[in-house]
Z-matrix of the N, CA and C atoms (Angstrom, degrees):
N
C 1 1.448
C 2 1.522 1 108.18
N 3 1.393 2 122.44 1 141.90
C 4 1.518 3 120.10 2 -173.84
C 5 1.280 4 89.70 3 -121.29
N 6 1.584 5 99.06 4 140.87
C 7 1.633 6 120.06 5 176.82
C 8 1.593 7 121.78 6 -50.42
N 9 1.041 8 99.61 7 6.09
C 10 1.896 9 102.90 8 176.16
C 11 1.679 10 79.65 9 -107.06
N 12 0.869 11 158.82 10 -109.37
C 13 1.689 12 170.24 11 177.12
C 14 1.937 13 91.06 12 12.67
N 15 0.905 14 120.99 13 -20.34
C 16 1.647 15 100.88 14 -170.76
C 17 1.111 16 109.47 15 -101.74
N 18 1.392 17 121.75 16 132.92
C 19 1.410 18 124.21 17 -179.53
C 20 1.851 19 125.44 18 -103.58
N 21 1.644 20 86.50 19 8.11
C 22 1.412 21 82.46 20 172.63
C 23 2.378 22 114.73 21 -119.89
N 24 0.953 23 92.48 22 103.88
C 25 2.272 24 88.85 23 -171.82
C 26 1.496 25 110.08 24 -27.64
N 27 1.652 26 114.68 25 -7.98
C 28 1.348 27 85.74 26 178.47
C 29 1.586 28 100.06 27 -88.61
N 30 1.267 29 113.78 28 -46.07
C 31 1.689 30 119.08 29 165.55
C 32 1.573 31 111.59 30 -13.20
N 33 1.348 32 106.23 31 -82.06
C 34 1.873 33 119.14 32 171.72
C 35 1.080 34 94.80 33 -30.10
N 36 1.024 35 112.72 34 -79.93
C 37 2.023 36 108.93 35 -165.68
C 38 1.255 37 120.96 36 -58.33
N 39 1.426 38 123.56 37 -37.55
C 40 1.726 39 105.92 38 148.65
C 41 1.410 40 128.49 39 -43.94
N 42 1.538 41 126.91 40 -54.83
C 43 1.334 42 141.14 41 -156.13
C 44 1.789 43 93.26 42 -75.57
N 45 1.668 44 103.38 43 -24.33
C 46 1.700 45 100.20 44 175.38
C 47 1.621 46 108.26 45 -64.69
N 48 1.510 47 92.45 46 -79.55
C 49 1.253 48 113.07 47 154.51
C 50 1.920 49 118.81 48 17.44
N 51 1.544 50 81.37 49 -93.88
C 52 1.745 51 98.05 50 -177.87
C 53 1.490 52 116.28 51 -56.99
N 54 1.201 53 102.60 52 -47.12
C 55 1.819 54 110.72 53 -171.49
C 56 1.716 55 89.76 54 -54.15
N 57 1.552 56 132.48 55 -32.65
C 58 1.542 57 117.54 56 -164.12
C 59 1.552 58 88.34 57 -90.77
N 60 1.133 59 142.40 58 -8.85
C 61 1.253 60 140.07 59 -149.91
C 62 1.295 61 131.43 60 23.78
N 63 1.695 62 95.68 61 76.03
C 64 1.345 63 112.86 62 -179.74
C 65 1.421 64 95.67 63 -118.55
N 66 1.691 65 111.38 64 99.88
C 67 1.185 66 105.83 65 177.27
C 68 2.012 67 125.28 66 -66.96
N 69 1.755 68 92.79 67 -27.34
C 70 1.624 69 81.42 68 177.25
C 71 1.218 70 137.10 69 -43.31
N 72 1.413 71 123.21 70 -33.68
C 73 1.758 72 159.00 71 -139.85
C 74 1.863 73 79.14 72 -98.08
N 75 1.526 74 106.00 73 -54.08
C 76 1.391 75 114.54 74 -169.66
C 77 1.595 76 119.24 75 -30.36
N 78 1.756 77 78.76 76 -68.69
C 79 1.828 78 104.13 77 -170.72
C 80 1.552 79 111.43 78 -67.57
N 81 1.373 80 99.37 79 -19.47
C 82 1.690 81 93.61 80 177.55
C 83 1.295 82 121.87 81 -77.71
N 84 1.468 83 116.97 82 -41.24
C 85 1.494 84 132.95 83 166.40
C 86 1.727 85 91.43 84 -38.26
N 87 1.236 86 111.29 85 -78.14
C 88 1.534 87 109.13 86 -154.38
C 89 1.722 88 115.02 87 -58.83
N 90 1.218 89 104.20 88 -31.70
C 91 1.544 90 110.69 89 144.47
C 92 0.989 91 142.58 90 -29.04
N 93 1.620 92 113.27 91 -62.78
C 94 1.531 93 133.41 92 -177.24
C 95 1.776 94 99.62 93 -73.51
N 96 1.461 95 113.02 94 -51.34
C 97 1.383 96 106.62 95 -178.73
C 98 1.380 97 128.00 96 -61.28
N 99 1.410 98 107.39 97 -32.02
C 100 1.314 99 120.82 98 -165.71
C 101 1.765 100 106.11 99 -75.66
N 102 1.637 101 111.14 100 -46.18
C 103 1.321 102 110.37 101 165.72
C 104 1.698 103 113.89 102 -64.31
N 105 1.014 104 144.51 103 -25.44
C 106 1.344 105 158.93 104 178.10
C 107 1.760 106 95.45 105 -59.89
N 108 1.130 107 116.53 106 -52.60
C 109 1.601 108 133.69 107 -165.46
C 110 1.647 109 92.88 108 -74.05
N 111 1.142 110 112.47 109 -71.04
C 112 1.526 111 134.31 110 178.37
C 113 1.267 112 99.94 111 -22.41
N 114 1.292 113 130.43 112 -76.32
C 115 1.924 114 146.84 113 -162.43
C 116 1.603 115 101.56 114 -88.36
N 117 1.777 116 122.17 115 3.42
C 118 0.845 117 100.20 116 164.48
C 119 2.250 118 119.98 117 77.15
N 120 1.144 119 87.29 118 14.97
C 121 1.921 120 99.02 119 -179.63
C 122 1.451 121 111.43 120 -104.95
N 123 1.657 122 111.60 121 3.89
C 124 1.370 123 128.66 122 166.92
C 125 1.474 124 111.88 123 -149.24
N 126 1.357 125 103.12 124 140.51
C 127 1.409 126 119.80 125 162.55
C 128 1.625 127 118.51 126 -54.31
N 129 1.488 128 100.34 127 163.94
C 130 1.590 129 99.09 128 174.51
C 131 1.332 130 121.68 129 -64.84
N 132 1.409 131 124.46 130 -26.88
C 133 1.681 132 117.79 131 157.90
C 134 0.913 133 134.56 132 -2.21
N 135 1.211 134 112.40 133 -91.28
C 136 1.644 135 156.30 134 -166.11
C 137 1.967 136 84.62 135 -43.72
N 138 1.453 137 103.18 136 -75.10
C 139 1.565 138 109.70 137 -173.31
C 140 1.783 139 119.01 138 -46.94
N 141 1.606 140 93.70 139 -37.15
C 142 1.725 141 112.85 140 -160.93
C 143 1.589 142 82.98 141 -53.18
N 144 1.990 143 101.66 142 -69.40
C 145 1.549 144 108.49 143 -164.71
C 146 1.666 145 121.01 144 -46.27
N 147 1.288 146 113.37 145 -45.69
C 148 1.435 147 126.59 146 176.58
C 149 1.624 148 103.22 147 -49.64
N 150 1.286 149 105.91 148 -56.40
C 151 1.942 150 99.57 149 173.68
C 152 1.684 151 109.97 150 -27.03
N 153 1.535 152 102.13 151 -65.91
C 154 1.456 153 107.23 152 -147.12
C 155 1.326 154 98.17 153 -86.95
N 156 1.260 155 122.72 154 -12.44
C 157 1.777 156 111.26 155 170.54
C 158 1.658 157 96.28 156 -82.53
N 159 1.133 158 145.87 157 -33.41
C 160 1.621 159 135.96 158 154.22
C 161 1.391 160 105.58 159 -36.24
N 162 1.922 161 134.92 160 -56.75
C 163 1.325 162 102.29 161 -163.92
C 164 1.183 163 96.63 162 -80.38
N 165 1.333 164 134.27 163 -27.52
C 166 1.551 165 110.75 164 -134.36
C 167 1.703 166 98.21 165 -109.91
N 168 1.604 167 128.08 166 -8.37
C 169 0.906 168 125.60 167 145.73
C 170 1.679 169 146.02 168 -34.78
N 171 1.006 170 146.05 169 133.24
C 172 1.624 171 120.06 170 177.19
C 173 1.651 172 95.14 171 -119.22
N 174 0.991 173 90.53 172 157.54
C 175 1.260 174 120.78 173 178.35
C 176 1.747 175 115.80 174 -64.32
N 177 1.094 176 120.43 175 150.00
C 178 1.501 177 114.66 176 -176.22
C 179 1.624 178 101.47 177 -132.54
N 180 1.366 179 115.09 178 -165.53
C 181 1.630 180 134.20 179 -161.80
C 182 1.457 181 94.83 180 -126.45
N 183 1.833 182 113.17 181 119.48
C 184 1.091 183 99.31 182 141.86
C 185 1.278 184 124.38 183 -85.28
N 186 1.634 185 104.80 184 157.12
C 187 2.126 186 114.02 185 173.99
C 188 1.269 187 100.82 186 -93.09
């Protein structure tokens, strides 16, 4: 998934996120969404999209 394709900012900011490979930023996103999903303050979207920018994303190097 490419960061223009996501329609939700936490998405973007993962797919930012990962491409610099800063995993902290990572785990929090999936955090924040996943409790968001959890209590029900987001639709299945938000989570669905975040899945597939996890596989289809790669991972990058921080300098």
């Amino acid at each position: 998934m490419k960061r223009e394709e996501a329609t939700h900012q936490s998405v973007r900011d993962y797919i930012t996120a990962k491409e610099a490979g800063d995993s902290e930023t990572t785990s929090r996103i999936i955090r924040e969404v996943g409790e968001r999903f959890s209590t029900r303050t987001t639709d299945g979207t938000e989570i669905a999209e975040l899945g597939e920018a996890a596989w289809t994303t790669e991972l990058g190097s921080q300098n």
